[in-house]
C-alpha positions in Angstrom: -60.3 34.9 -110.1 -61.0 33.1 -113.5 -64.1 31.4 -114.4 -64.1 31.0 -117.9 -67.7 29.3 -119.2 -68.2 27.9 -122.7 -71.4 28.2 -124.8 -73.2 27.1 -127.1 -75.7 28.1 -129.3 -77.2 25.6 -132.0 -78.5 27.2 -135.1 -80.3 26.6 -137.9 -80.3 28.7 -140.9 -81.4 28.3 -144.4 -81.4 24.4 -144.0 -78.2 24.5 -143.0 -77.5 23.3 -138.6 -74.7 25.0 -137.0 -73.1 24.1 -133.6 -71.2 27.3 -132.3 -69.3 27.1 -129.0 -67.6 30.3 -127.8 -65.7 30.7 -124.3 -65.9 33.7 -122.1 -65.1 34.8 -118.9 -68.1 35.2 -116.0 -67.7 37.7 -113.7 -70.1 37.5 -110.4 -71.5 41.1 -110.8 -75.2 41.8 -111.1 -74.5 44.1 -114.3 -72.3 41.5 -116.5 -74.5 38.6 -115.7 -77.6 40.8 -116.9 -75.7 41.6 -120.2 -74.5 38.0 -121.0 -77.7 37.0 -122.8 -77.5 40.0 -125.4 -73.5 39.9 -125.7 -73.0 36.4 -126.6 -75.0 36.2 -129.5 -73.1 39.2 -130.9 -69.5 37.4 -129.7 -70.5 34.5 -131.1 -71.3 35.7 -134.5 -68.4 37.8 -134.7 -65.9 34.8 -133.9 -67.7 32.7 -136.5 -67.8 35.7 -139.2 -71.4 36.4 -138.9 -71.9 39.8 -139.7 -74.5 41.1 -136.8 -76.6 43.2 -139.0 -77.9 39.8 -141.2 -80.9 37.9 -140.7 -78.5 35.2 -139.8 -78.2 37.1 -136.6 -81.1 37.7 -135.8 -81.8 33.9 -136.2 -79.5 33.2 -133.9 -80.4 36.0 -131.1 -83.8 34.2 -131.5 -82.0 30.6 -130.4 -81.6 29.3 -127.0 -77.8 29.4 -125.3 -76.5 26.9 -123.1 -73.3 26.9 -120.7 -71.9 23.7 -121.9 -68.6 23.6 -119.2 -67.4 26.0 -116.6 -64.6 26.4 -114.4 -63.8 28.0 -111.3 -66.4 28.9 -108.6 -68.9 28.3 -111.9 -67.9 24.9 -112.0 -70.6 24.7 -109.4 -73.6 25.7 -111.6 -72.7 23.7 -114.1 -72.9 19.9 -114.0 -72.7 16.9 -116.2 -75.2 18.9 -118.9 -75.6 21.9 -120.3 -77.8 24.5 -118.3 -80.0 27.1 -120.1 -77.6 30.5 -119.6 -80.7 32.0 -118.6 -80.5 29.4 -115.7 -77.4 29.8 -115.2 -77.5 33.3 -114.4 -80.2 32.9 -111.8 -78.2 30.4 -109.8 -74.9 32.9 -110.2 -77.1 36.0 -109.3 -76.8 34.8 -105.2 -73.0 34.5 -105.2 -71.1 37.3 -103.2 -67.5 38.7 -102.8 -67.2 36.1 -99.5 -68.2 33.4 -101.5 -66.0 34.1 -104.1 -63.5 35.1 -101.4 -63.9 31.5 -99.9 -63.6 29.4 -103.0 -60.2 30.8 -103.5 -58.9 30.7 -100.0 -60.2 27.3 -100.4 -58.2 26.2 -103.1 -55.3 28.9 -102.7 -54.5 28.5 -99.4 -56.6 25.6 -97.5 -55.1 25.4 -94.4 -56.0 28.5 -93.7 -59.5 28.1 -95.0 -61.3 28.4 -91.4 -59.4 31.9 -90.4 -61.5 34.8 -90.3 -58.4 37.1 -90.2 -57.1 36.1 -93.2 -60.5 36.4 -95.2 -60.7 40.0 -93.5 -57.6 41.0 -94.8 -58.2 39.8 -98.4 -61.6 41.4 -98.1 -60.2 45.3 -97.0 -57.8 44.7 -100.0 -60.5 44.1 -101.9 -62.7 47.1 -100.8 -59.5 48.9 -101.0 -58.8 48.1 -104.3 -62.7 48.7 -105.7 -62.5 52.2 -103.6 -59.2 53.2 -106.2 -61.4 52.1 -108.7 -64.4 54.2 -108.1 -63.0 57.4 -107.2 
């Protein structure tokens, strides 16, 4: 499932104010939403040609982010302004695999939105799937 958020991180540096927006996807894991607030500063720069090892950087590590637009099940946590990422990741940190596995029978298949069977089925392919993974 895609749920592609954009950011953006304003930033000022040697008089100069910068707007940079970068999109990325979100995954609804406990262990990519903790990481987002160190990894997009560093995506960020690099998109923009900011070399990560420059005070520039570390201005901009220093600078607040905001989700500015979402899609997908984010859609939800984001909306009609920009939310604080670090916001944003608290409100994403309570969504699970059935709430991501309703959303898309929701808007995949909605007349079979109500059946329990069929949400059972997608979750054991799931668990199936993460299982090949793992081992």
């Amino acid at each position: 499932m895609k749920n592609p958020i954009t950011v953006e991180l304003n930033n000022s540096f040697r008089g100069e104010e910068n707007r940079y927006q970068l999109q990325i996807p979100l995954f609804f894991n406990t262990s990519y939403l903790e990481t987002l607030p160190l990894v997009v500063p560093r995506r960020v720069a690099e998109k923009h040609g900011i070399d990560t090892y420059s005070y520039h950087f570390e201005s901009m590590e220093a600078d607040d982010i905001y989700v500015i637009s979402a899609e997908g099940l984010a859609a939800n946590f984001v909306k009609d302004e920009p939310v604080l990422l670090e916001t944003f990741i608290q409100s994403c940190a309570g969504v699970t695999v059935e709430d991501q596995l309703d959303y898309l029978v929701e808007r995949l298949i909605p007349e079979l939105k109500d059946n329990s069977d069929v949400k059972g089925a997608i979750l054991e392919a799931f668990e199936l799937g993460r299982s090949e993974l793992t081992a």
